[in-house]
N, CA, C and O atoms as a GROMACS GRO file, in nm:
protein
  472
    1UNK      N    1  -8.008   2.093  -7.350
    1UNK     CA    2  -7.884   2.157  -7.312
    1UNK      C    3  -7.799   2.056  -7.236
    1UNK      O    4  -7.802   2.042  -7.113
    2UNK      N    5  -7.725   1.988  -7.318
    2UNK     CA    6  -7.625   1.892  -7.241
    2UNK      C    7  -7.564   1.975  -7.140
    2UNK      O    8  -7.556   1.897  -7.045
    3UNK      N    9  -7.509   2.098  -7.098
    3UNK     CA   10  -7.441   2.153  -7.018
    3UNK      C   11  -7.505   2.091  -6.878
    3UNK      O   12  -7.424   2.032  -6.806
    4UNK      N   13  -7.617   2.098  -6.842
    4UNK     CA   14  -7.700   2.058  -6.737
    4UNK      C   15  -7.605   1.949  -6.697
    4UNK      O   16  -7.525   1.967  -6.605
    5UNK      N   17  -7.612   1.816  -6.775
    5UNK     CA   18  -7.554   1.654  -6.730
    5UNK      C   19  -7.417   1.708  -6.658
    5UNK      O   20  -7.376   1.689  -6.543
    6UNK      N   21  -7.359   1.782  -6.769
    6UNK     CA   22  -7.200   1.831  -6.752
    6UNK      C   23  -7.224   1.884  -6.604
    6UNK      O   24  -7.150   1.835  -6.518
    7UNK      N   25  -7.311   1.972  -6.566
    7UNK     CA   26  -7.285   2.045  -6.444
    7UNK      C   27  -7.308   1.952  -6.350
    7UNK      O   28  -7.230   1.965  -6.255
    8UNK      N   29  -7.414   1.831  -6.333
    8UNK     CA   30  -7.443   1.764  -6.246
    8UNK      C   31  -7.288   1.672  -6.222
    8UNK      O   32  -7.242   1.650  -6.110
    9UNK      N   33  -7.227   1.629  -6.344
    9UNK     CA   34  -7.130   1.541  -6.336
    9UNK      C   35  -7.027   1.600  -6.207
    9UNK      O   36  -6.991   1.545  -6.103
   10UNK      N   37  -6.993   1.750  -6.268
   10UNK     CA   38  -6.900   1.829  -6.184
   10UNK      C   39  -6.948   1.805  -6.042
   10UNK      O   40  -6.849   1.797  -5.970
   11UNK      N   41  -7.047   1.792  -5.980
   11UNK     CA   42  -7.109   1.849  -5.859
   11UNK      C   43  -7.063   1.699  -5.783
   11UNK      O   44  -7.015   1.688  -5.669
   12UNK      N   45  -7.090   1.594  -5.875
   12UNK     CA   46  -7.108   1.463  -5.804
   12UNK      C   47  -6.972   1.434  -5.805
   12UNK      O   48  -6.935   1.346  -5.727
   13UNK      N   49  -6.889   1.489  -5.876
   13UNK     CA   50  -6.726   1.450  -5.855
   13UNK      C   51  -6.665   1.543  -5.745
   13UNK      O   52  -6.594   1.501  -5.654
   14UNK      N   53  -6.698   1.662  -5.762
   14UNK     CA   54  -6.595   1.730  -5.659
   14UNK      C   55  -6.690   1.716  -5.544
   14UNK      O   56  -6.623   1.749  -5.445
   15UNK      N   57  -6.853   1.673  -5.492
   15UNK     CA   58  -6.865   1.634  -5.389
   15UNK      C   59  -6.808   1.499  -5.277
   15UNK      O   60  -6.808   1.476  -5.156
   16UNK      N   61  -6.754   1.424  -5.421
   16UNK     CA   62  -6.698   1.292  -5.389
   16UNK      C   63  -6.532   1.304  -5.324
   16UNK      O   64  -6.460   1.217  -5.275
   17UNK      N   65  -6.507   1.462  -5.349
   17UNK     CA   66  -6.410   1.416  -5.341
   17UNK      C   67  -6.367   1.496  -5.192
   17UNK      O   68  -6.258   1.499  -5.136
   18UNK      N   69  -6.476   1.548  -5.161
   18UNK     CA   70  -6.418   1.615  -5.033
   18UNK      C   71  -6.443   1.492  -4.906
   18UNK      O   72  -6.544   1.424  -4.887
   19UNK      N   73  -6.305   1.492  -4.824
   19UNK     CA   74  -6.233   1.390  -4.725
   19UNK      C   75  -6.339   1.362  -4.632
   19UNK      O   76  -6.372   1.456  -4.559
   20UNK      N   77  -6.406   1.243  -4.621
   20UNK     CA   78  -6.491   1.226  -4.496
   20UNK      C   79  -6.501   1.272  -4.372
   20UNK      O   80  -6.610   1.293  -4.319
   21UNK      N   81  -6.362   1.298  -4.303
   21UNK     CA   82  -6.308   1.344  -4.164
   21UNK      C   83  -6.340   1.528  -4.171
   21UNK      O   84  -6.322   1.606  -4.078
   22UNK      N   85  -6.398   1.567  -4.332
   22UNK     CA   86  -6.407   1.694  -4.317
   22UNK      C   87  -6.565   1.741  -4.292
   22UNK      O   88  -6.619   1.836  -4.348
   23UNK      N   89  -6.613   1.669  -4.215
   23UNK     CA   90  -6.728   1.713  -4.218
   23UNK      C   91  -6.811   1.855  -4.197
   23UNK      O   92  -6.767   1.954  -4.138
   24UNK      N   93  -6.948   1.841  -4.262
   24UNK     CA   94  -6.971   2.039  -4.316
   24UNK      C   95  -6.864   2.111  -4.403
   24UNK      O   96  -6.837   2.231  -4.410
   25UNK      N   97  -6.811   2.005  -4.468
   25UNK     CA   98  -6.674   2.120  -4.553
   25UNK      C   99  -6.772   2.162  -4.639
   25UNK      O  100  -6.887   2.121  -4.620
   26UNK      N  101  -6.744   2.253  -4.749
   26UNK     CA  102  -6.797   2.301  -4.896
   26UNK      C  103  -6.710   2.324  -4.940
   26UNK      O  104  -6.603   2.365  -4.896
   27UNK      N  105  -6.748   2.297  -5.046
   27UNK     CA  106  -6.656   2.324  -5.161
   27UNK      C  107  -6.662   2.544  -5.235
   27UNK      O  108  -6.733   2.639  -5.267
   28UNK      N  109  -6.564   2.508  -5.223
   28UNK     CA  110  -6.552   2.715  -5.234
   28UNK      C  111  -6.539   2.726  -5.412
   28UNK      O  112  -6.610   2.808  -5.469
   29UNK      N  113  -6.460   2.653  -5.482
   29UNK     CA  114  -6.401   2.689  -5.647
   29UNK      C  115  -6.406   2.542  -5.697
   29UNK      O  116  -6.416   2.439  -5.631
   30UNK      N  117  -6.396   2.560  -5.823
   30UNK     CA  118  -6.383   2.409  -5.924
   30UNK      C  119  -6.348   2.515  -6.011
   30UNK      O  120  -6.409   2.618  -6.042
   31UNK      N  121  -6.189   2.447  -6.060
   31UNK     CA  122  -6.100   2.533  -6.166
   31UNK      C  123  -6.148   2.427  -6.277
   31UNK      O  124  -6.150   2.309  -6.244
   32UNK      N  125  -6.191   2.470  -6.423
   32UNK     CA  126  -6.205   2.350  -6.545
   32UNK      C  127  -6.105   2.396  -6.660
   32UNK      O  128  -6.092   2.519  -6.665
   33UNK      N  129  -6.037   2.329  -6.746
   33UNK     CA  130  -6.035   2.377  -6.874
   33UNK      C  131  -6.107   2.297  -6.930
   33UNK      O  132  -6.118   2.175  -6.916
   34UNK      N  133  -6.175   2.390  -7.015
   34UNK     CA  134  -6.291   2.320  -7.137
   34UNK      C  135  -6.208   2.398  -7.245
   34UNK      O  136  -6.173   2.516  -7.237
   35UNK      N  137  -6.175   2.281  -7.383
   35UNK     CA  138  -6.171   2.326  -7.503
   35UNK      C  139  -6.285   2.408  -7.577
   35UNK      O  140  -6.403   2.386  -7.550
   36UNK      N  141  -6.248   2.507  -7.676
   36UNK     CA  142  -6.313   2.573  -7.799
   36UNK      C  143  -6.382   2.416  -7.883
   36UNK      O  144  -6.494   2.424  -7.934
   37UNK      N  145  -6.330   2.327  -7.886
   37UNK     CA  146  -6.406   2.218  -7.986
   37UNK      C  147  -6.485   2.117  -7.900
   37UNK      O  148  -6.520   2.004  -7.935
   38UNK      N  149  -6.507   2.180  -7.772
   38UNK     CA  150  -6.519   2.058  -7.653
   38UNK      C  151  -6.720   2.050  -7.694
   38UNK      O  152  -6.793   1.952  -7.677
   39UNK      N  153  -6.752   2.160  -7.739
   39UNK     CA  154  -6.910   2.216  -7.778
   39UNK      C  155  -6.981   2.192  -7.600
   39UNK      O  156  -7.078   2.125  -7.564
   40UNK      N  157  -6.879   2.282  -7.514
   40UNK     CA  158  -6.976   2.350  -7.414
   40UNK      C  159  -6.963   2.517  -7.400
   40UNK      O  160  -6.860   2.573  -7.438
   41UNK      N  161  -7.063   2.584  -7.348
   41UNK     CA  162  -7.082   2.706  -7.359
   41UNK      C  163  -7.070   2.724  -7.220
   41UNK      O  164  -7.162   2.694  -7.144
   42UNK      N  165  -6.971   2.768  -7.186
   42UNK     CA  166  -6.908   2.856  -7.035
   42UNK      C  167  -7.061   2.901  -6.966
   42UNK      O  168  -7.115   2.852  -6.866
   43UNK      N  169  -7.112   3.022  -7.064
   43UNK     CA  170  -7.191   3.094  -6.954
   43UNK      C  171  -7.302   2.981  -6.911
   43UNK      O  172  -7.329   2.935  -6.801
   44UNK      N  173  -7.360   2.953  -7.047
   44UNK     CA  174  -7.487   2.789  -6.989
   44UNK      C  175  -7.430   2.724  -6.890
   44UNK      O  176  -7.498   2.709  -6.788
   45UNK      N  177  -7.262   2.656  -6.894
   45UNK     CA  178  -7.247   2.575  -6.789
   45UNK      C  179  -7.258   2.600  -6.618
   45UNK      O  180  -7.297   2.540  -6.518
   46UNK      N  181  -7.182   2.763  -6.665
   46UNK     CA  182  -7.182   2.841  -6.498
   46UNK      C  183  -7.374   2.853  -6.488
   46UNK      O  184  -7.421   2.827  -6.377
   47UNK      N  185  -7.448   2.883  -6.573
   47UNK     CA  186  -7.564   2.891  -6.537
   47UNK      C  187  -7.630   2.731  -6.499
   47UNK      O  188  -7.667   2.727  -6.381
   48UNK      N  189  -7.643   2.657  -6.542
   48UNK     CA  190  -7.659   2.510  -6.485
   48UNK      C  191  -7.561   2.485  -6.357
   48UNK      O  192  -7.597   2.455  -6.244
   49UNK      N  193  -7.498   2.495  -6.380
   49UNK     CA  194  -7.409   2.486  -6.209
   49UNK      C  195  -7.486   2.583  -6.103
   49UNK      O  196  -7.538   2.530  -6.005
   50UNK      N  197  -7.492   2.683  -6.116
   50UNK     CA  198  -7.554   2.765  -6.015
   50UNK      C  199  -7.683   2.706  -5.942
   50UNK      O  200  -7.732   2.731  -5.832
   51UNK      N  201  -7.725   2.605  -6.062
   51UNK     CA  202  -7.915   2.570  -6.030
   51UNK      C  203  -7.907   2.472  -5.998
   51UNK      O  204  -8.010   2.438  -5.941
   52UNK      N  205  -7.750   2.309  -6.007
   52UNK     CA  206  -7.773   2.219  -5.966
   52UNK      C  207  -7.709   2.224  -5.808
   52UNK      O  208  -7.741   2.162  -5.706
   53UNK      N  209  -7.627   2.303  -5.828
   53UNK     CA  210  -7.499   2.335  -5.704
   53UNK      C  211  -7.613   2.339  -5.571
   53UNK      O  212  -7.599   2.259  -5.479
   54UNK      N  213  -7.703   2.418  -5.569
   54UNK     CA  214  -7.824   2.442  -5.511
   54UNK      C  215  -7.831   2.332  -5.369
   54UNK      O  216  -7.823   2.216  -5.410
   55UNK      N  217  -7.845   2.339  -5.195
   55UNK     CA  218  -7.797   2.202  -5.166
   55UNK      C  219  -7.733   2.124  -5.167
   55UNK      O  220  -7.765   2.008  -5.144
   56UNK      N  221  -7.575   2.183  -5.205
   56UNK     CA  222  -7.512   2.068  -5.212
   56UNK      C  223  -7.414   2.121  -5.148
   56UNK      O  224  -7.425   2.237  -5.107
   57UNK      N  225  -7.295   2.046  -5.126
   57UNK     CA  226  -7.174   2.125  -5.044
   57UNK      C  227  -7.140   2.229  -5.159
   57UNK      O  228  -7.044   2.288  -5.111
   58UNK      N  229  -7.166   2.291  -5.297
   58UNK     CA  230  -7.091   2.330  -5.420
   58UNK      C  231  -7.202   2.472  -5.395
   58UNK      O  232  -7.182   2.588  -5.431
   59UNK      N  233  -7.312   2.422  -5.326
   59UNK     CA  234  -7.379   2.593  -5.346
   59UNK      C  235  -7.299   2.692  -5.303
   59UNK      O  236  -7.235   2.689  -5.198
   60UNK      N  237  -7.302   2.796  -5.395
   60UNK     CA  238  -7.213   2.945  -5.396
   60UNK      C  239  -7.097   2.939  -5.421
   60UNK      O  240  -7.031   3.042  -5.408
   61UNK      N  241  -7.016   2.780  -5.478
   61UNK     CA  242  -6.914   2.811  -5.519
   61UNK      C  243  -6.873   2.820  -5.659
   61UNK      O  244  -6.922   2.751  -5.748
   62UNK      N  245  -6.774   2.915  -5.676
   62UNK     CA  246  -6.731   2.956  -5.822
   62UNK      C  247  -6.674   2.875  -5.915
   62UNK      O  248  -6.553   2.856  -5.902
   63UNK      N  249  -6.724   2.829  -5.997
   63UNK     CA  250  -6.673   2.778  -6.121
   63UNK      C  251  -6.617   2.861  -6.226
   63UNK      O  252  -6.673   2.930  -6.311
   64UNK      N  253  -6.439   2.829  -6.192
   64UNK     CA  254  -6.389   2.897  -6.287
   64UNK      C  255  -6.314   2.803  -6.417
   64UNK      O  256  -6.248   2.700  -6.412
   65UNK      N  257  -6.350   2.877  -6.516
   65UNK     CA  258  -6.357   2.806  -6.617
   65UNK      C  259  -6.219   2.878  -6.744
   65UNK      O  260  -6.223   2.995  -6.782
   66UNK      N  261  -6.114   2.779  -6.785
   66UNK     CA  262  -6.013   2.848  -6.840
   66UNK      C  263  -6.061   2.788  -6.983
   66UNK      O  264  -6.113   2.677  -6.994
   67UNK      N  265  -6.036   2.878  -7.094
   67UNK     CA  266  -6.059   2.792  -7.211
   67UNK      C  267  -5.958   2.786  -7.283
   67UNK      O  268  -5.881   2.881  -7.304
   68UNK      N  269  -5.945   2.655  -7.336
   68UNK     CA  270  -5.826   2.629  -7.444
   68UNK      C  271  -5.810   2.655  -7.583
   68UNK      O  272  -5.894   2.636  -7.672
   69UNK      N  273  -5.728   2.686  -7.591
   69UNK     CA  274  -5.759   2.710  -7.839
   69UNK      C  275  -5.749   2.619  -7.864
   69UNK      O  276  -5.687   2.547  -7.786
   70UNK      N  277  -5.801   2.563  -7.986
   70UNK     CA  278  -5.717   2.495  -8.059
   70UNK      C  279  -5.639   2.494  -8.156
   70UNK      O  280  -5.638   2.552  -8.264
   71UNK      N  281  -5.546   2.392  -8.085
   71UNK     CA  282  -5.358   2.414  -8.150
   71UNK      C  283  -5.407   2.274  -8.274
   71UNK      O  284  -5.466   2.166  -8.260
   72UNK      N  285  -5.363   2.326  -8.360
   72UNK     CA  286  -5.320   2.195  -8.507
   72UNK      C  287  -5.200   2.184  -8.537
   72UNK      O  288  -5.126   2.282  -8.540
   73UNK      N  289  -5.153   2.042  -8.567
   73UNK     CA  290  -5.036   1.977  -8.608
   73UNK      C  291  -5.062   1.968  -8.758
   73UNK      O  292  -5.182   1.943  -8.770
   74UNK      N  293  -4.990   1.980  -8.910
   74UNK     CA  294  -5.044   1.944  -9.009
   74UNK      C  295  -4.921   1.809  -9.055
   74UNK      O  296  -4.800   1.797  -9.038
   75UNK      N  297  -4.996   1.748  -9.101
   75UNK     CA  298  -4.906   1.608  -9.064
   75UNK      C  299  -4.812   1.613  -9.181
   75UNK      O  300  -4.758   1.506  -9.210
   76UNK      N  301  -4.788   1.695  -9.237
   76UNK     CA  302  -4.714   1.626  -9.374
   76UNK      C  303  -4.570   1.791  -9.335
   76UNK      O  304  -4.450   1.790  -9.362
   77UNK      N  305  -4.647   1.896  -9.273
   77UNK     CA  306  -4.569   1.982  -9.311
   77UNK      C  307  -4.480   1.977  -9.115
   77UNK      O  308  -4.373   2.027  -9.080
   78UNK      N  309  -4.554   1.921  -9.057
   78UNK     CA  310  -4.482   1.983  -8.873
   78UNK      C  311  -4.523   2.069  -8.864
   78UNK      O  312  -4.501   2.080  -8.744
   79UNK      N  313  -4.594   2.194  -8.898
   79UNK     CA  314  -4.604   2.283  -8.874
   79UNK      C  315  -4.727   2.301  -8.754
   79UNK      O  316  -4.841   2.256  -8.754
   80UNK      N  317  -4.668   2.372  -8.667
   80UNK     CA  318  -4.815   2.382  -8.540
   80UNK      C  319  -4.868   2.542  -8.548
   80UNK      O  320  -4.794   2.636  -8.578
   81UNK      N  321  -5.022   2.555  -8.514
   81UNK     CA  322  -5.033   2.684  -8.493
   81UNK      C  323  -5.206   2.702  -8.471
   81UNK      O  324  -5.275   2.651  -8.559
   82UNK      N  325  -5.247   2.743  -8.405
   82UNK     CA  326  -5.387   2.812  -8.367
   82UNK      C  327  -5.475   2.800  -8.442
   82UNK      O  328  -5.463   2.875  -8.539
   83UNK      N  329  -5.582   2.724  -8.444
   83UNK     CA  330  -5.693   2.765  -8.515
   83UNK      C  331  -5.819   2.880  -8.466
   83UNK      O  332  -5.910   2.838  -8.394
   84UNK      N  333  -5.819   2.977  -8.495
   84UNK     CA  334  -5.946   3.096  -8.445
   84UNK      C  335  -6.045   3.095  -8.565
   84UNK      O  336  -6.142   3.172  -8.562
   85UNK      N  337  -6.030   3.033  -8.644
   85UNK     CA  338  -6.170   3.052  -8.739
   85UNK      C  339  -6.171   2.910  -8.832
   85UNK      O  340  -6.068   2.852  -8.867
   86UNK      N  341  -6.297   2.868  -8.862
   86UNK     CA  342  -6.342   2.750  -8.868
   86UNK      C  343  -6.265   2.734  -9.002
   86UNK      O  344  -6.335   2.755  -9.100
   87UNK      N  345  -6.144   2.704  -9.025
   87UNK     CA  346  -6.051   2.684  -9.203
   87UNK      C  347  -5.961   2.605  -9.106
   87UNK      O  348  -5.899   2.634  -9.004
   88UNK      N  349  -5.985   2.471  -9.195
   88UNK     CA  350  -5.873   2.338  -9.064
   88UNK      C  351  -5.790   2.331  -9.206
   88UNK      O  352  -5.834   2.236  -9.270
   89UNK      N  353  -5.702   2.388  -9.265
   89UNK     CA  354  -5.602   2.380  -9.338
   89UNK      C  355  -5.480   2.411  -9.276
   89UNK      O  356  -5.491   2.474  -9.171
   90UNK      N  357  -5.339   2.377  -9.323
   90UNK     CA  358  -5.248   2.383  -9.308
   90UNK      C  359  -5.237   2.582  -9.339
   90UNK      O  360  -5.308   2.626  -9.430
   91UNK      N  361  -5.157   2.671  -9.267
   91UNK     CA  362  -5.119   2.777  -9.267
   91UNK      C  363  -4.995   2.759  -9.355
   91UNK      O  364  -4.970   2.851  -9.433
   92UNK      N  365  -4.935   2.682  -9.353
   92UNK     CA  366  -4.774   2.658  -9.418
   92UNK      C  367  -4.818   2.647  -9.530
   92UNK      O  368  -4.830   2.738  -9.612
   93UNK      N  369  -4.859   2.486  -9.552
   93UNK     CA  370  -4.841   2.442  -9.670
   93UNK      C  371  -4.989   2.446  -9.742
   93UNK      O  372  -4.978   2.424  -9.863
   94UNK      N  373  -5.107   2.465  -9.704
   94UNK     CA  374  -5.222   2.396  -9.740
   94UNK      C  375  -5.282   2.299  -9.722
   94UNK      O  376  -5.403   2.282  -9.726
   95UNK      N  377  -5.181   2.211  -9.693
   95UNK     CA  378  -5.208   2.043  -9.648
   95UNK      C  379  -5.371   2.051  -9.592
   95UNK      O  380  -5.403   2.166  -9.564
   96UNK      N  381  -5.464   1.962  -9.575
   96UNK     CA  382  -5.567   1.938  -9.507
   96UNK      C  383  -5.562   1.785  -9.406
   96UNK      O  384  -5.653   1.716  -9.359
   97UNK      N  385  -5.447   1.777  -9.402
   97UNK     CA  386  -5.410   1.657  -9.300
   97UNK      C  387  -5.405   1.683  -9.132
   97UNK      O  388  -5.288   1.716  -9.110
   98UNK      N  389  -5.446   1.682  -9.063
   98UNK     CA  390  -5.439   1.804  -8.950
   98UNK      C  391  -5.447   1.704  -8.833
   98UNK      O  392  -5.527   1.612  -8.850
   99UNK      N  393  -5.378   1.705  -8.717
   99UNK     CA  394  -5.406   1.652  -8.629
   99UNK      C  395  -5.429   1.766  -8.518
   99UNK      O  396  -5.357   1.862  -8.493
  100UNK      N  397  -5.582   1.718  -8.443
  100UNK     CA  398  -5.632   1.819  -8.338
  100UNK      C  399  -5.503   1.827  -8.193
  100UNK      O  400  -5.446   1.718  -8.197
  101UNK      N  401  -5.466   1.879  -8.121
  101UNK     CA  402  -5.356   1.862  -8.054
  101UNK      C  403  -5.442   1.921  -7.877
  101UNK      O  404  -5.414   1.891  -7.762
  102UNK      N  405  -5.520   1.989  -7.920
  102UNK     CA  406  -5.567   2.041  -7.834
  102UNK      C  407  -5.708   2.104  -7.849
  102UNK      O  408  -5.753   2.121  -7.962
  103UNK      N  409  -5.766   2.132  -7.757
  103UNK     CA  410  -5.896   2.181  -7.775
  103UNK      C  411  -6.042   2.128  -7.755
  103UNK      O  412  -6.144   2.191  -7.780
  104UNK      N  413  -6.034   2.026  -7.715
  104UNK     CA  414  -6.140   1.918  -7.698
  104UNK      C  415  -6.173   1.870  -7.578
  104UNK      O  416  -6.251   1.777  -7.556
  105UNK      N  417  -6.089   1.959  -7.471
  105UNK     CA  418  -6.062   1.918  -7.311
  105UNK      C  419  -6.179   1.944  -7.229
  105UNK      O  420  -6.215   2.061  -7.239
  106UNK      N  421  -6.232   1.891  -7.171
  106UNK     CA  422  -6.338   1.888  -7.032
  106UNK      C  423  -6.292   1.828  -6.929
  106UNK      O  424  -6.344   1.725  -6.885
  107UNK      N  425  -6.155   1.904  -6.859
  107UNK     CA  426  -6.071   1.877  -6.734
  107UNK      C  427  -6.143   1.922  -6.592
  107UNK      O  428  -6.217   2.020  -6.597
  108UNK      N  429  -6.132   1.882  -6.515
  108UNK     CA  430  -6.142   1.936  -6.390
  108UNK      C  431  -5.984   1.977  -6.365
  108UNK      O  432  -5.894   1.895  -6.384
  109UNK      N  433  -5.965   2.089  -6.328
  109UNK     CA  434  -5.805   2.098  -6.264
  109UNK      C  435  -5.785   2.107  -6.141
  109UNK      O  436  -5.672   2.078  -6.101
  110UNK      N  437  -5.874   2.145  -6.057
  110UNK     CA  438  -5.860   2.142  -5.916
  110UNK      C  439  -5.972   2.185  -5.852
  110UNK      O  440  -6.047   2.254  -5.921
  111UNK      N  441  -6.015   2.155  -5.701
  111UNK     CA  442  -6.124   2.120  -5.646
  111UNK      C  443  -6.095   2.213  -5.531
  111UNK      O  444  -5.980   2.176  -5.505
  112UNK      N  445  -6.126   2.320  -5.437
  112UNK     CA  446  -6.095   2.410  -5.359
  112UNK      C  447  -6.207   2.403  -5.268
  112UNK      O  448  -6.319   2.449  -5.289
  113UNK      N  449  -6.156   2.324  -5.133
  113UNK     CA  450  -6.217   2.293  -5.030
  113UNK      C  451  -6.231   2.350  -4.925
  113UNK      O  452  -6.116   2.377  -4.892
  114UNK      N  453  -6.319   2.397  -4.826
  114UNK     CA  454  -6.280   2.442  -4.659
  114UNK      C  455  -6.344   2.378  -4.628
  114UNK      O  456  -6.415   2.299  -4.690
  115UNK      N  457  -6.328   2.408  -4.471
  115UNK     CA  458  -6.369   2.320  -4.378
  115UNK      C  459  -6.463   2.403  -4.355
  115UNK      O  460  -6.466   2.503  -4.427
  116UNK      N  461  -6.570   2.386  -4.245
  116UNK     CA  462  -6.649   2.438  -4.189
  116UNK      C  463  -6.580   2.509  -4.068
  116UNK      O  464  -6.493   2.443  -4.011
  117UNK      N  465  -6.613   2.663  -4.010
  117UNK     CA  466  -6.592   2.709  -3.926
  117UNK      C  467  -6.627   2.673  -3.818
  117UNK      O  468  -6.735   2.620  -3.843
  118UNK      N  469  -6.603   2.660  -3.666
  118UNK     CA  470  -6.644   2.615  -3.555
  118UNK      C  471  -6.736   2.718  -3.500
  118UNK      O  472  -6.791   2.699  -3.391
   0.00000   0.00000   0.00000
């Protein structure tokens, strides 16, 4: 289950990224978009996160996860539009020339920090 690496990656980046001067902070959220063609599975990932997060400033925080469609360009016709089922043809014309435009994303979008209470 590659998701595992994926979750460790997340943990070691948004631990990196909370400010030295914040000491005892945790991390509360990690917003992601992951593409439909990105081949990770949301619930595995939130489930590997939960088990690496474990000890770390990231334990108990929520990984929210937005997912993207994927959008196709077909190169001959311009035409853009959604793919929801596995037929990478042109909707317009037929064309099978297709450029992916979207959908393949494994972003972090933002990292949601506190401080520690006194």
């Amino acid at each position: 289950m590659h998701e595992m690496g994926i979750a460790q990656q997340i943990i070691d980046i948004a631990a990196a990224s909370i400010p030295a001067e914040m000491t005892g902070a945790r991390v509360e959220r990690v917003n992601l978009k992951i593409g439909r063609l990105s081949a990770v599975v949301p619930e595995s990932l939130r489930f590997c996160f939960g088990i690496v997060s474990q000890d770390t400033p990231l334990a108990g925080a929520e990984l929210a996860i937005e997912e993207t469609p994927i959008l196709a360009r077909c190169k001959d016709c311009d035409t853009r539009w959604t793919i929801d089922e596995p037929v990478f043809t042109c909707t317009s014309c037929g064309g099978g020339r297709l450029e992916i435009l979207s959908g393949r994303e494994l972003d972090i979008v933002s990292i949601e920090v506190a401080e520690r209470e006194p």
